[in-house]
C-alpha positions in Angstrom: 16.6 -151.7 118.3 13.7 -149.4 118.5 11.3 -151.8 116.6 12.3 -154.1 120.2 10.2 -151.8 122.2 7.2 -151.5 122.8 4.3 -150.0 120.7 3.5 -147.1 123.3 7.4 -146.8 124.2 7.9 -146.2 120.6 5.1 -144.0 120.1 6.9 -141.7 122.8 10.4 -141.6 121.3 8.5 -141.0 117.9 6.3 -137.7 119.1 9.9 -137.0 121.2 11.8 -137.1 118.3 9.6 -135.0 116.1 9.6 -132.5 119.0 13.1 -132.4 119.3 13.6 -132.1 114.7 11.2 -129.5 114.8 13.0 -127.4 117.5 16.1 -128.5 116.7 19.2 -128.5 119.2 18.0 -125.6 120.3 15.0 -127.0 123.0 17.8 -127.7 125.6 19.7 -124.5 125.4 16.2 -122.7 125.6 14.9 -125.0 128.6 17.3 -123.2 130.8 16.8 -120.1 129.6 20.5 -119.2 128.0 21.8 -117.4 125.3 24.0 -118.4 122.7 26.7 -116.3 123.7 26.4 -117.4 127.1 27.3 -120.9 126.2 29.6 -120.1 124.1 31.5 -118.5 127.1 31.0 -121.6 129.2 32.4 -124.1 126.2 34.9 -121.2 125.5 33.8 -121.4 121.7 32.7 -118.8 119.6 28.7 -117.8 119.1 28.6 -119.1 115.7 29.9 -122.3 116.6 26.7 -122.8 119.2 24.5 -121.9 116.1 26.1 -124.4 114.2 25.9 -127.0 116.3 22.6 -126.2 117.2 21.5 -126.2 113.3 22.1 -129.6 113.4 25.3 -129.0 111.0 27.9 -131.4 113.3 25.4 -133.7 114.7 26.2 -136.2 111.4 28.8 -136.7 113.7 26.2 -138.4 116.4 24.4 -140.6 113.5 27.4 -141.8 112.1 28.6 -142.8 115.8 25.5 -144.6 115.9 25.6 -146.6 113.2 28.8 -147.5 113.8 27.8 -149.1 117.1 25.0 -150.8 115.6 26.7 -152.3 113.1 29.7 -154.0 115.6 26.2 -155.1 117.7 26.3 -152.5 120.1 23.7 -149.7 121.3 24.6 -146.3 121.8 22.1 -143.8 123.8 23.0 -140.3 124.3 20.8 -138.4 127.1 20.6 -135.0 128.0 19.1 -134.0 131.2 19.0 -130.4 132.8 17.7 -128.9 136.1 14.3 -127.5 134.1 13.4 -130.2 131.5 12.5 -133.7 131.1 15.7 -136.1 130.0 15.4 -136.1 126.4 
């Protein structure tokens, strides 16, 4: 699907990507300025689970999802948008 797009486009979601592996899920979270504890309060989870998730440990989940989709010819896109940064 990506290979579809356009050289430029794909340049983007490469330098995008590498931006978001190298900061992990954390970028978001820190783009609005919160603390882990205060989302865990929101989610009602605990801290640790926000660090978790944030380490990358459940989002398997995501790429599995993905592939799934793929494979029975669908696409699946998962964006993130919040009041101080860019959709990623």
């Amino acid at each position: 699907m990506v290979a579809a797009l356009p050289e430029q486009r794909r340049e983007r979601l490469d330098a995008r990507f590498k931006e978001l592996k190298d900061g992990g899920s954390r970028a978001p979270r820190r783009g609005v300025g919160k603390a882990q504890a205060a989302i865990a309060s929101i989610v009602k989870i605990k801290q640790p689970s926000v660090s978790k998730i944030e380490k990358q440990a459940e989002i398997c989940i995501c790429r599995h999802l993905k592939s799934f989709v793929e494979a029975i010819g669908g696409q699946l896109d998962l964006i993130v948008a919040s009041p101080r940064s860019r959709a990623v």
